[in-house]
Z-matrix of the N, CA and C atoms (Angstrom, degrees):
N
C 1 1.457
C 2 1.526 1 111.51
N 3 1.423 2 112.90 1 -70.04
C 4 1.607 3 111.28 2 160.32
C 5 1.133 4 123.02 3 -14.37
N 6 1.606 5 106.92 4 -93.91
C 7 1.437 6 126.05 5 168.30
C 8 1.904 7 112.59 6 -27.42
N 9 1.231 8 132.53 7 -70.55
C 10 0.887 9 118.31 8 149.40
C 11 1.751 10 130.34 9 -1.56
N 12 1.131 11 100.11 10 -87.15
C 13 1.418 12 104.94 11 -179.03
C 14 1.585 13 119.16 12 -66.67
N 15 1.224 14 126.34 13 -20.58
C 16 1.295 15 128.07 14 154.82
C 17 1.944 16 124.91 15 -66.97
N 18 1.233 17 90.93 16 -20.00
C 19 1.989 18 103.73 17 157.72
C 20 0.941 19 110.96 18 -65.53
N 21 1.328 20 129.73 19 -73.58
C 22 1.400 21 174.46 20 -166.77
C 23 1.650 22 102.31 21 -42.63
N 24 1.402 23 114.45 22 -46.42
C 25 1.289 24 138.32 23 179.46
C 26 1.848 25 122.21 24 -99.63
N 27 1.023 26 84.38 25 6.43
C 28 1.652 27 111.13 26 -177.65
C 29 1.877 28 112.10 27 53.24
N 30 1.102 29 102.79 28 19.38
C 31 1.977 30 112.97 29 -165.36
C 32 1.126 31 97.84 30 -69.36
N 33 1.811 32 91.26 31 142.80
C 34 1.723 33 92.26 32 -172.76
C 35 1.757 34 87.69 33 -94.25
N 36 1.350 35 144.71 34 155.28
C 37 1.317 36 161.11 35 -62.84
C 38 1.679 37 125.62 36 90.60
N 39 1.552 38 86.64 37 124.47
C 40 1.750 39 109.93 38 150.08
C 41 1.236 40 124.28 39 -111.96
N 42 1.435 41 93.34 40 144.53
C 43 1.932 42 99.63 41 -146.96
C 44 2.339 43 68.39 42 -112.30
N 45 1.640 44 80.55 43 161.30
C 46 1.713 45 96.53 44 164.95
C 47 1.768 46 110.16 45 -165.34
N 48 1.219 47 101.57 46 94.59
C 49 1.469 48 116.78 47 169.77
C 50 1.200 49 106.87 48 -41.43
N 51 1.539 50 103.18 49 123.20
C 52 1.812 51 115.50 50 173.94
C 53 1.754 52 103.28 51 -114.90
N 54 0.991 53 115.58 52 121.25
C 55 1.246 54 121.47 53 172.56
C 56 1.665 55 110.90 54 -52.85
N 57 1.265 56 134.34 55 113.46
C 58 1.245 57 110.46 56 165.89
C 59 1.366 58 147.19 57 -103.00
N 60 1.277 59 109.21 58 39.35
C 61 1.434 60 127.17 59 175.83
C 62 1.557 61 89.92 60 -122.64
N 63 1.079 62 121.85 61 11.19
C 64 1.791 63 102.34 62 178.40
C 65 1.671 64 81.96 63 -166.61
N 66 1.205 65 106.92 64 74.85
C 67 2.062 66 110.01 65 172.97
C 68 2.066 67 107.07 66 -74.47
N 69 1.032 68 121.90 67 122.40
C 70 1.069 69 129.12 68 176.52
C 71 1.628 70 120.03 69 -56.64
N 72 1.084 71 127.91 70 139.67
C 73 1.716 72 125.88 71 -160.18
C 74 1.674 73 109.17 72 -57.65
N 75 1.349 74 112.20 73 -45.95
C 76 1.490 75 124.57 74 -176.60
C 77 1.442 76 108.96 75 -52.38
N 78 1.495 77 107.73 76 -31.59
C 79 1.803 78 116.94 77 -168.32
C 80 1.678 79 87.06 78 -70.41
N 81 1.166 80 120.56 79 -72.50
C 82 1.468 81 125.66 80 -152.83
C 83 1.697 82 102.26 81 -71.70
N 84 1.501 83 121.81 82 -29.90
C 85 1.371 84 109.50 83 177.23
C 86 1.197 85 119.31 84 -63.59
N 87 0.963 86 106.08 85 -31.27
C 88 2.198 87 128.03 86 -149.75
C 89 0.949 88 110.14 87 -113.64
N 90 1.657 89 134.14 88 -41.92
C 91 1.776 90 132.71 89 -164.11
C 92 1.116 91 103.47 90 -112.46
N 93 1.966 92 115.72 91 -58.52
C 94 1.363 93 96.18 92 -176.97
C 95 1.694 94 102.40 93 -162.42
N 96 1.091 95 81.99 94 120.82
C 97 2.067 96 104.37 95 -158.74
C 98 1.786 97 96.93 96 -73.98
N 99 1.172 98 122.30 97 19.01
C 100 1.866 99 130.95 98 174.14
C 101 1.612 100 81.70 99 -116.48
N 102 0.975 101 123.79 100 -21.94
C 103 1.919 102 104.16 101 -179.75
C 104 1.539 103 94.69 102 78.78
N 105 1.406 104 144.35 103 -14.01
C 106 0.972 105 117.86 104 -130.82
C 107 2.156 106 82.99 105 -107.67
N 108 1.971 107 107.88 106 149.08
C 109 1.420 108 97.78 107 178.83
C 110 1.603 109 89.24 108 -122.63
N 111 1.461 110 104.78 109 178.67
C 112 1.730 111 137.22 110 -22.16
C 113 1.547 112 116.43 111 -26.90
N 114 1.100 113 114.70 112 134.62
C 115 1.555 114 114.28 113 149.13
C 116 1.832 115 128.47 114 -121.95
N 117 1.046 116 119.19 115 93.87
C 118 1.139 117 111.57 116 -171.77
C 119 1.994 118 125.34 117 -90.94
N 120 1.432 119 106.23 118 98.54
C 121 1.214 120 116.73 119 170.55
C 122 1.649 121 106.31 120 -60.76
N 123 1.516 122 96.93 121 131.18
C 124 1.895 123 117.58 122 165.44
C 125 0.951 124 125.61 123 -120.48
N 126 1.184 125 140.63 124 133.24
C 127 1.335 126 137.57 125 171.66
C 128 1.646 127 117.08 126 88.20
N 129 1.432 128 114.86 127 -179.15
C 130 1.474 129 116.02 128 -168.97
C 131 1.249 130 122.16 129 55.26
N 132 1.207 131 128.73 130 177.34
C 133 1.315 132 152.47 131 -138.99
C 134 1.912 133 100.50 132 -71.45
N 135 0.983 134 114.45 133 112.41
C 136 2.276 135 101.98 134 165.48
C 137 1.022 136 91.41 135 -74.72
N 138 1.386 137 85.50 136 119.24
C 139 1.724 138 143.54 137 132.27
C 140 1.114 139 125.59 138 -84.76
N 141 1.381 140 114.29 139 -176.01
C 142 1.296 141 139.88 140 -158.83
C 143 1.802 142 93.10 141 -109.90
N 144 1.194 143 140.32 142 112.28
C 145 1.448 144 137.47 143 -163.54
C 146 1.559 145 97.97 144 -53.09
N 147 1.280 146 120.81 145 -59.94
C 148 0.981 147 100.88 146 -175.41
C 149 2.065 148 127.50 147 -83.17
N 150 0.828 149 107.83 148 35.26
C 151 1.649 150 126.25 149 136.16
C 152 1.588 151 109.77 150 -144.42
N 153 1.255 152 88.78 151 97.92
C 154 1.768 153 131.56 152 156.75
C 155 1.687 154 92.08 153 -41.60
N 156 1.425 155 106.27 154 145.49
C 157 1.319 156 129.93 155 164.61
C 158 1.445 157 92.59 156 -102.42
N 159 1.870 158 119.60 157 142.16
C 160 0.942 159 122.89 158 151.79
C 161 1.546 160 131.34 159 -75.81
N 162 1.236 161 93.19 160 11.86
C 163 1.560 162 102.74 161 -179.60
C 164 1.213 163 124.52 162 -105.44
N 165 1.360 164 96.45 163 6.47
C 166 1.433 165 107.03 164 -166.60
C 167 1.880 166 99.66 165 -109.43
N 168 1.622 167 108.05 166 143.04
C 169 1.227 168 109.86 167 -164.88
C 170 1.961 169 107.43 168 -76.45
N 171 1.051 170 126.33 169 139.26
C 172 1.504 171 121.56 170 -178.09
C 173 1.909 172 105.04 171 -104.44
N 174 1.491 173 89.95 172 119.52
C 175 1.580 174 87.31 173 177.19
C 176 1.350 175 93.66 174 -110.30
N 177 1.315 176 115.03 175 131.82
C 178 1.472 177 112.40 176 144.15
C 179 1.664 178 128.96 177 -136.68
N 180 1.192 179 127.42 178 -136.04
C 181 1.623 180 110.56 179 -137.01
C 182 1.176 181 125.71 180 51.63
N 183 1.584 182 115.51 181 141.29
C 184 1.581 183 102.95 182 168.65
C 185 1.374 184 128.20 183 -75.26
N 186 1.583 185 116.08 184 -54.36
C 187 1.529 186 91.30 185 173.70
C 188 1.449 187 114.46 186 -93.05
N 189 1.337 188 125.99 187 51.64
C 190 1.246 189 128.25 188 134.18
C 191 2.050 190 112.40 189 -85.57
N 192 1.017 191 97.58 190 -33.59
C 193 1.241 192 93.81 191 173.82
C 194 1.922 193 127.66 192 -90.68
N 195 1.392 194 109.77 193 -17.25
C 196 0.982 195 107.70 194 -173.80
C 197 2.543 196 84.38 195 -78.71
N 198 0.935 197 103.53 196 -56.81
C 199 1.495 198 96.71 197 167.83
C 200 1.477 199 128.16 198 -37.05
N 201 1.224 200 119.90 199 -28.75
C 202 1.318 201 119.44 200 161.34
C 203 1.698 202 117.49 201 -75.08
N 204 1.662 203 85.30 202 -60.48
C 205 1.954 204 76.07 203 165.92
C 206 1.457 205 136.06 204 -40.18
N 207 1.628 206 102.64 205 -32.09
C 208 1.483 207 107.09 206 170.99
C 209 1.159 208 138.79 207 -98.12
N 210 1.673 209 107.93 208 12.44
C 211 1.627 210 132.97 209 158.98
C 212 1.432 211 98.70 210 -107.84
N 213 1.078 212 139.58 211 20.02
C 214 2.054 213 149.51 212 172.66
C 215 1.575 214 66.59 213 -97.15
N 216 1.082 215 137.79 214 -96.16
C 217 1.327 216 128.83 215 -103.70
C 218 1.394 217 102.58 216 -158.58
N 219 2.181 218 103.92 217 69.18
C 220 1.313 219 121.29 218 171.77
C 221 1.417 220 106.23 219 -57.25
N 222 1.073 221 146.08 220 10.05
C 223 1.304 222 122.67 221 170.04
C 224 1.628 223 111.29 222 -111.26
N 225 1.279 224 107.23 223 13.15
C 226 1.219 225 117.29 224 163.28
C 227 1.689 226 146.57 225 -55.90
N 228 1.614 227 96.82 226 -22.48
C 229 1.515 228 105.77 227 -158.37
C 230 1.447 229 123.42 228 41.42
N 231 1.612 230 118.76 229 41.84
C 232 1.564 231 116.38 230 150.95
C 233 1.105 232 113.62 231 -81.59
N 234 1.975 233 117.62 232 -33.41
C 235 1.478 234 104.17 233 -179.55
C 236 1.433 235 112.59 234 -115.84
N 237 0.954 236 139.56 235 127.27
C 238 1.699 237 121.60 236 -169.38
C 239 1.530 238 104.73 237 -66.92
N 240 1.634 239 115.40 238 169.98
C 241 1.165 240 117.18 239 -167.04
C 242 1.496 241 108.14 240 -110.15
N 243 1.223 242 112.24 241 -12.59
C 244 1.718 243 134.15 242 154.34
C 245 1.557 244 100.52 243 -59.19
N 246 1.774 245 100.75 244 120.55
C 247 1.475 246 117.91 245 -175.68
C 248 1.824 247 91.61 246 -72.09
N 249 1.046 248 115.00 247 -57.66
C 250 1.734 249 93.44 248 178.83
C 251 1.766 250 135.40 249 -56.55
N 252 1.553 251 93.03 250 -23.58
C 253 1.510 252 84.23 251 175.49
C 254 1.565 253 111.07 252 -87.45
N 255 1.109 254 104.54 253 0.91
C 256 1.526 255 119.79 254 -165.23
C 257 1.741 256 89.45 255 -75.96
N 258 1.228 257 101.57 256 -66.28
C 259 1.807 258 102.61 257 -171.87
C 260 1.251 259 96.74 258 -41.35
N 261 1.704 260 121.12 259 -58.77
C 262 1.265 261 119.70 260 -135.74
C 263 1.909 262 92.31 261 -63.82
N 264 1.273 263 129.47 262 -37.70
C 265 1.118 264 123.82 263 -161.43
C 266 1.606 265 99.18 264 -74.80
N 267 1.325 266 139.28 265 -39.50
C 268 1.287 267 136.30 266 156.77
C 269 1.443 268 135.88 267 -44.45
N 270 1.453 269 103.58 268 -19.79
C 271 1.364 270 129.17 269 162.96
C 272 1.515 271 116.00 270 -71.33
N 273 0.956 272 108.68 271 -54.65
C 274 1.365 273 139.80 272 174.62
C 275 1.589 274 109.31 273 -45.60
N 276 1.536 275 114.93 274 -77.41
C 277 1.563 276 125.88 275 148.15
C 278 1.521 277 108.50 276 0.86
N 279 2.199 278 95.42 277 -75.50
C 280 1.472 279 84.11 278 -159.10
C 281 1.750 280 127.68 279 -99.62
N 282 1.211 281 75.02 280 -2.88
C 283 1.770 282 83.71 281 152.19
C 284 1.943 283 128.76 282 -78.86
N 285 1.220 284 109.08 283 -13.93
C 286 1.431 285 115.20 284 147.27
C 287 1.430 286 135.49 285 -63.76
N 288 1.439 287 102.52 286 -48.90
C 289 1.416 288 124.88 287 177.25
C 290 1.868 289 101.60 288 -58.75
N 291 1.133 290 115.78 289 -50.13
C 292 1.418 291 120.44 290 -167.89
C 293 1.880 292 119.93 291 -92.13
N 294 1.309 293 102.24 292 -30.74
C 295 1.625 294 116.94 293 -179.08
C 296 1.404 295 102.17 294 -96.21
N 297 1.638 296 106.34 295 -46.59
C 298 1.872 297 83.37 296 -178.95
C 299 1.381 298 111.09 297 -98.62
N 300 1.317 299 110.01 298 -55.23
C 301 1.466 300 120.35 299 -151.87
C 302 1.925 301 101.92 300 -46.91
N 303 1.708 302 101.65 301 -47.67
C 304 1.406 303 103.83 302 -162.21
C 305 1.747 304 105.51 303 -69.08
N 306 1.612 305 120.59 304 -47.77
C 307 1.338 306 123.23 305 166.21
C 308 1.510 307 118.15 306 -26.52
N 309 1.493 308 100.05 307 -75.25
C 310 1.186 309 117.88 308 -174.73
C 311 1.463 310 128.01 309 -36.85
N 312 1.763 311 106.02 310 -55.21
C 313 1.437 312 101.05 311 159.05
C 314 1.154 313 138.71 312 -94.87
N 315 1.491 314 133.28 313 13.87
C 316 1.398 315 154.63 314 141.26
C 317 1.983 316 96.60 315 -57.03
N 318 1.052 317 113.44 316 -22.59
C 319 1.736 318 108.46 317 -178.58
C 320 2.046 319 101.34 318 -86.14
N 321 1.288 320 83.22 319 -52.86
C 322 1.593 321 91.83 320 -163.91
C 323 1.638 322 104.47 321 -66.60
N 324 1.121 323 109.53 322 -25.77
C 325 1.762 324 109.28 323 -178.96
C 326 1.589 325 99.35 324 -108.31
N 327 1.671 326 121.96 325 32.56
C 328 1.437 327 100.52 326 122.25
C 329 1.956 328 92.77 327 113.72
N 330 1.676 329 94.44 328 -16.95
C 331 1.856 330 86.96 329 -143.77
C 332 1.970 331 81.65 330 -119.42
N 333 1.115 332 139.52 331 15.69
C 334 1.645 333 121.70 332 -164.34
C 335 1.466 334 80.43 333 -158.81
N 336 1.847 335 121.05 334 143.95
C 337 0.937 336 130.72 335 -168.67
C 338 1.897 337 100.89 336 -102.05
N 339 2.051 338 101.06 337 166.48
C 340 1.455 339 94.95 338 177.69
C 341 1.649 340 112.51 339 -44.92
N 342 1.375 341 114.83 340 -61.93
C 343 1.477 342 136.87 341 -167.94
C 344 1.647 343 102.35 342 -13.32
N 345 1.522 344 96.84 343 -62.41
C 346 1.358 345 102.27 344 -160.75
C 347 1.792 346 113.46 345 -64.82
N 348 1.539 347 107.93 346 -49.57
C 349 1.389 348 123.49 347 133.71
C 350 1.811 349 108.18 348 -3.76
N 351 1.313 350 128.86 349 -80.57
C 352 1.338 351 123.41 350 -175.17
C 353 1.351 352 115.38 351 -95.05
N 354 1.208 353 116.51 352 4.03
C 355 1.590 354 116.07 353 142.52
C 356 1.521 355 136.24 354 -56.59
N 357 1.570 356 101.77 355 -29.77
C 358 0.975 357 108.68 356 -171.11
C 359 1.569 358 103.32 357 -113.23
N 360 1.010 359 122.19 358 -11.95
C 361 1.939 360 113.07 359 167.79
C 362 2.042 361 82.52 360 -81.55
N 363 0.807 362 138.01 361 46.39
C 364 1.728 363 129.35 362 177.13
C 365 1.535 364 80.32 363 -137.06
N 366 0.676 365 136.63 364 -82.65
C 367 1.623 366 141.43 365 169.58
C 368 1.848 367 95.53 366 -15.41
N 369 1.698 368 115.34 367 -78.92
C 370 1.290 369 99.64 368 -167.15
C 371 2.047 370 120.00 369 -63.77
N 372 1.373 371 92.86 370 -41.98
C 373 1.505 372 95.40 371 163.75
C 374 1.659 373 118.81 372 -43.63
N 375 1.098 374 117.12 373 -26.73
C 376 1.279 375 115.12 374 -167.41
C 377 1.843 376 114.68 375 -89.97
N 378 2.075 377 94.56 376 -1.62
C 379 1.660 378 77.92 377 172.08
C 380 1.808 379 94.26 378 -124.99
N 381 0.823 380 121.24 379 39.81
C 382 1.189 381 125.23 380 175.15
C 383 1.473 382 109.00 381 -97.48
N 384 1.548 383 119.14 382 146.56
C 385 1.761 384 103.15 383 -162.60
C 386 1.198 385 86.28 384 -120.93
N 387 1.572 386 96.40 385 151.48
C 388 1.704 387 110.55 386 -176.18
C 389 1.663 388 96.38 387 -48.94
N 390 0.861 389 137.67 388 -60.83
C 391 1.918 390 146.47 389 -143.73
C 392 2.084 391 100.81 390 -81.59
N 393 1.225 392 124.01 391 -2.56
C 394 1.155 393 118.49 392 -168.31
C 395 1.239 394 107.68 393 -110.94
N 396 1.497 395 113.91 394 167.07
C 397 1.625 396 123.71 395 -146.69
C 398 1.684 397 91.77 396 -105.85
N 399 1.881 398 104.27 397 -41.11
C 400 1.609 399 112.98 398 -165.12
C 401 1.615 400 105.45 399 -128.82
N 402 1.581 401 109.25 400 -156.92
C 403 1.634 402 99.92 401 -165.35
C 404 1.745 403 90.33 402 -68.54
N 405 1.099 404 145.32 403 -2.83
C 406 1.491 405 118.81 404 -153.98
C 407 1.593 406 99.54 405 -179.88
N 408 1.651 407 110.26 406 77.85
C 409 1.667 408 107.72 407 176.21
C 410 1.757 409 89.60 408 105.13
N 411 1.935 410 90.88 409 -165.48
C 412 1.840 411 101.36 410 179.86
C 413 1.169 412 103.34 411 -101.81
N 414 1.483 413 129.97 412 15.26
C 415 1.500 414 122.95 413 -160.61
C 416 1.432 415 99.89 414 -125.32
N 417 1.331 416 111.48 415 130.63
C 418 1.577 417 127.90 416 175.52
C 419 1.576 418 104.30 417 -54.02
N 420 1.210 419 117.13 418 134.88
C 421 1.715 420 112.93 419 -175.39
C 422 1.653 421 102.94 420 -141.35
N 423 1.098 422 113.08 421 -174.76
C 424 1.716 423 128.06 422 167.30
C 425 1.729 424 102.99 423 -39.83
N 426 1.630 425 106.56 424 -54.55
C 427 1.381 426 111.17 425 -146.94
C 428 1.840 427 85.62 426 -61.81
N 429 1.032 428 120.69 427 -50.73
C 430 1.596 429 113.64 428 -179.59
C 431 1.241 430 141.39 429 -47.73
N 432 1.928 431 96.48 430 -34.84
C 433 1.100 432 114.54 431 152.45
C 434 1.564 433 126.68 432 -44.64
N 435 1.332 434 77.15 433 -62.48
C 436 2.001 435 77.54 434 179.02
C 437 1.480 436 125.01 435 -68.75
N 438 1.040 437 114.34 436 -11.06
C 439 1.317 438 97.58 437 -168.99
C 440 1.783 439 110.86 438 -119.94
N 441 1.453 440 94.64 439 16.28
C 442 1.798 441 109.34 440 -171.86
C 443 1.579 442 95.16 441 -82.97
N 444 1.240 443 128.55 442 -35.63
C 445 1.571 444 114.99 443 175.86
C 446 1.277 445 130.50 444 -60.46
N 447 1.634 446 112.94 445 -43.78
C 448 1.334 447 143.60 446 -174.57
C 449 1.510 448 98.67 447 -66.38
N 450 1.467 449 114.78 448 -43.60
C 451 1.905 450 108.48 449 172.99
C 452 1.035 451 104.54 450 -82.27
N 453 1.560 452 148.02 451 -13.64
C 454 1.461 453 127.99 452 165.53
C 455 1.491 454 100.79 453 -92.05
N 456 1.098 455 154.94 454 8.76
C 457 1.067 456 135.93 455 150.03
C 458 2.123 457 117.84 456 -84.32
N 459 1.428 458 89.00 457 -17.13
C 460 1.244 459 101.46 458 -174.96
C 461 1.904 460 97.79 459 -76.04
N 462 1.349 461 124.37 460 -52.57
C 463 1.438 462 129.86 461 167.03
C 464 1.170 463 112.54 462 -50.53
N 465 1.509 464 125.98 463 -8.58
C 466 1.692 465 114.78 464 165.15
C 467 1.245 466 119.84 465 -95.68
N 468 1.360 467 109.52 466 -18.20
C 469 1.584 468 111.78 467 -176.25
C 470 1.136 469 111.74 468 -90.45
N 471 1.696 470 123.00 469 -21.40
C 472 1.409 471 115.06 470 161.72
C 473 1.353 472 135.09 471 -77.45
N 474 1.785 473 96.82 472 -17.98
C 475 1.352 474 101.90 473 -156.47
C 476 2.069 475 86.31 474 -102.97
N 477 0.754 476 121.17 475 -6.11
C 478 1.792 477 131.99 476 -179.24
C 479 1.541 478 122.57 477 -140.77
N 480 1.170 479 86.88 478 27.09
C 481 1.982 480 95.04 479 -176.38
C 482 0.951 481 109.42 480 7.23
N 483 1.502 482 150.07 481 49.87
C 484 1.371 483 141.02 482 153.77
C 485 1.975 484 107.98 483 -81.02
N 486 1.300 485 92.85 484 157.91
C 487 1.015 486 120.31 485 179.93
C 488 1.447 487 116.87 486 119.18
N 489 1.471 488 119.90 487 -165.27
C 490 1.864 489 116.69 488 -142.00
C 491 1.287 490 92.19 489 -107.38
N 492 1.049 491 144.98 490 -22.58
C 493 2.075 492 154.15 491 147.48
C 494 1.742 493 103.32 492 -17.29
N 495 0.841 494 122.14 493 166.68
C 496 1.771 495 146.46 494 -154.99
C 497 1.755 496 79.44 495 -83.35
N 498 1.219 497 104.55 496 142.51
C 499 1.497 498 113.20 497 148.80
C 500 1.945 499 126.69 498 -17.49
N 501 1.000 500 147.41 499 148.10
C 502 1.013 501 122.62 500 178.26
C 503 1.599 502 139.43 501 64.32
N 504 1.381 503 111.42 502 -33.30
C 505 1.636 504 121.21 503 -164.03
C 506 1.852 505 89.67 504 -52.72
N 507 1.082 506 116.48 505 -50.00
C 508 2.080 507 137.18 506 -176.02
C 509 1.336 508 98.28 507 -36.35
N 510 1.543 509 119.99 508 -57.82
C 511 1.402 510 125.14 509 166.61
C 512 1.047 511 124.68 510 -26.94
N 513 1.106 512 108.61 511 -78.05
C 514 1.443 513 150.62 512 -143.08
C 515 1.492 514 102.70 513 -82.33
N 516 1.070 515 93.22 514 -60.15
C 517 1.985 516 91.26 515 168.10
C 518 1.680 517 108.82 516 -60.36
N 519 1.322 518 117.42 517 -39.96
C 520 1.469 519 126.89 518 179.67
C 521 2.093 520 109.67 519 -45.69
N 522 1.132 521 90.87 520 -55.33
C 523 1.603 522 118.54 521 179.11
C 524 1.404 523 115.31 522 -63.77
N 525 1.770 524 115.21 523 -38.76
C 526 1.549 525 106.66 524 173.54
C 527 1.654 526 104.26 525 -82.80
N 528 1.419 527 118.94 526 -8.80
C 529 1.767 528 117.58 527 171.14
C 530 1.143 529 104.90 528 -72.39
N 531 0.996 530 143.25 529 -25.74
C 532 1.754 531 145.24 530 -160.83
C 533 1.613 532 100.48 531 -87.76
N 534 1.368 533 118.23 532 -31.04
C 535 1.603 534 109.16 533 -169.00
C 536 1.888 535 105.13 534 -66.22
N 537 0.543 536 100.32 535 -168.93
C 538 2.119 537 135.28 536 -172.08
C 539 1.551 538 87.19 537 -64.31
N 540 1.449 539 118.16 538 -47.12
C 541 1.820 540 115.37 539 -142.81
C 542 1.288 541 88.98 540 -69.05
N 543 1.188 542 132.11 541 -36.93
C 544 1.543 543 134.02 542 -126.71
C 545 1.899 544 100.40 543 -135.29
N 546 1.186 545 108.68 544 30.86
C 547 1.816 546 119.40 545 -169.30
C 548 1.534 547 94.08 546 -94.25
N 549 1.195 548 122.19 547 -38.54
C 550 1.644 549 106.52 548 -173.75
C 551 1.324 550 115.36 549 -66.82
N 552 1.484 551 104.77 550 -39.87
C 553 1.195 552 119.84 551 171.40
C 554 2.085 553 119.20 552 -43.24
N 555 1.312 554 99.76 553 -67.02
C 556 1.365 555 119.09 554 177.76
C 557 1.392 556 115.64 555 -30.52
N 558 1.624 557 110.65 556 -68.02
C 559 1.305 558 143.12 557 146.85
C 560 1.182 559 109.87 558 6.78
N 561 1.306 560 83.80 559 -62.26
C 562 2.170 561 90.30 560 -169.43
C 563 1.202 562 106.00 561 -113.16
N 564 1.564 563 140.25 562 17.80
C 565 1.444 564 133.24 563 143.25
C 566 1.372 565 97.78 564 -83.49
N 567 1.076 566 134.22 565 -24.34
C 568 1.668 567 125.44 566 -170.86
C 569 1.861 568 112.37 567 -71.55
N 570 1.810 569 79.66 568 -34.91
C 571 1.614 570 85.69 569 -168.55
C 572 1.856 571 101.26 570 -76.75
N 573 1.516 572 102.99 571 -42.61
C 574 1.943 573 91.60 572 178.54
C 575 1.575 574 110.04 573 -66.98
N 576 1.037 575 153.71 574 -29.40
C 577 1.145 576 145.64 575 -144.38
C 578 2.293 577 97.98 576 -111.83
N 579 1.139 578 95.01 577 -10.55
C 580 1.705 579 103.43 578 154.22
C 581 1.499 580 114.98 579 -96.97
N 582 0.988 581 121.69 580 -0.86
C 583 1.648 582 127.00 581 169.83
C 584 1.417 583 126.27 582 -59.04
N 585 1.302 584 109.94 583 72.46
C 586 1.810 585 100.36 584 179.91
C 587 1.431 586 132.74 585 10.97
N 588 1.635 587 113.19 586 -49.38
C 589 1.324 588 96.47 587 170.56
C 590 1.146 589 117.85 588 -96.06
N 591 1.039 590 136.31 589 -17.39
C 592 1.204 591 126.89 590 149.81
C 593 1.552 592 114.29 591 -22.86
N 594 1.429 593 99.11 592 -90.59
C 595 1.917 594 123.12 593 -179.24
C 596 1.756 595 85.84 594 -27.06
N 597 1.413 596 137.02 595 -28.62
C 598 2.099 597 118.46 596 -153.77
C 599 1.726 598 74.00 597 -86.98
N 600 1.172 599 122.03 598 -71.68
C 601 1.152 600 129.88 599 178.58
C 602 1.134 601 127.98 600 -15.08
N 603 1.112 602 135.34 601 -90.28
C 604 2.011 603 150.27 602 -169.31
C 605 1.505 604 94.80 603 -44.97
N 606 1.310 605 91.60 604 132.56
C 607 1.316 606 120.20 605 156.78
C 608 1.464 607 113.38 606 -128.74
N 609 0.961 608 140.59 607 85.22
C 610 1.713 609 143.33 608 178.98
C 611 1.460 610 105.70 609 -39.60
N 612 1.527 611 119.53 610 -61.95
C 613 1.571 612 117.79 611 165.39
C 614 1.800 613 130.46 612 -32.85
N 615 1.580 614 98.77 613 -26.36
C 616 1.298 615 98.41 614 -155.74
C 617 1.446 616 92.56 615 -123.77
N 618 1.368 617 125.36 616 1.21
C 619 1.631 618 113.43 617 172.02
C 620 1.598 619 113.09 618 -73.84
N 621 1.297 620 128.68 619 103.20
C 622 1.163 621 142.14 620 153.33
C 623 1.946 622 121.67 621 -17.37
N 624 1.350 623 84.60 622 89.06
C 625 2.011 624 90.08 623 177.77
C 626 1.538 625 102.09 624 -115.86
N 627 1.928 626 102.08 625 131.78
C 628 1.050 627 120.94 626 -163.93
C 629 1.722 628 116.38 627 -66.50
N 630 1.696 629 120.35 628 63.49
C 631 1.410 630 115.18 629 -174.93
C 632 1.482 631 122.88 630 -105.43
């Protein structure tokens, strides 16, 4: 998501892959004592990522940070400058965070069924406007940001049924995305996940599934 929006925003950035089933001591002493990533260090002295300046400010959460990235660099079009499209893309945010992100991996780790899973792309389908290119207008924003990982992890579980769910459920959820109900939707995972930064981004090997 970060990373993303730092493409997206043309920012020059050093990225440093943290493993997260095995976070390195410096990450959690120094950047961010929740372990939890993205973490985006600002400011102070360049370094070497992995020795953190303490001077440097630590943002984390994601869309706390994808929101900072898009007050870095208002001329970006991550956040629109229209107070209504502005909500709508914050809306957008947190209806990902809550309809997909949380479903989705409550499915894949074994404990939340597909259903709820396509309850909640009905939720995001449902603010997407017939006439628009991305989650909100023709302009790539945060809301795309955020929610471009969560649909490529969602295209692995259908397309490789892995994960901790019954045999099949990966399918099967894969198969009720393909019908008529769920085309607007499709539409516009097809179109973010062909997005240049996206494509610099993905690594299929290296996306983190909760097993």
């Amino acid at each position: 998501q970060a990373e993303l929006a730092l493409i997206e925003a043309n920012a020059p950035y050093t990225g440093y892959k943290i493993d997260v089933f095995n976070k390195p001591e410096w990450f959690v002493s120094k950047v961010n004592p929740v372990g939890k990533v993205p973490t985006v260090a600002y400011g102070g002295p360049s370094v070497n990522p992995d020795e953190p300046s303490p001077a440097s400010s630590k943002i984390t959460e994601s869309n706390v940070i994808l929101e900072f990235l898009a007050d870095l660099y208002p001329n970006s079009g991550l956040l629109p400058k229209d107070p209504v499209s502005r909500s709508k893309v914050r809306l957008f945010l947190d209806a990902n965070s809550k309809s997909v992100e949380e479903p989705l991996y409550a499915f894949l780790g074994g404990v939340g069924s597909y259903e709820n899973v396509l309850k909640g792309i009905e939720v995001i389908q449902g603010l997407l406007e017939e006439d628009a290119d991305f989650a909100v207008g023709v302009h790539y924003t945060i809301a795309d940001a955020s929610i471009s990982p969560h649909i490529a992890r969602l295209r692995i579980i259908t397309e490789t049924d892995a994960g901790r769910f019954p045999a099949g459920m990966g399918f099967k959820l894969g198969e009720e995305l393909k019908g008529p109900k769920f085309a607007k939707f499709t539409k516009y995972a097809d179109r973010v996940l062909q997005r240049a930064s996206f494509k610099q981004t993905f690594d299929q090997v290296c996306i983190p599934l909760p097993f």
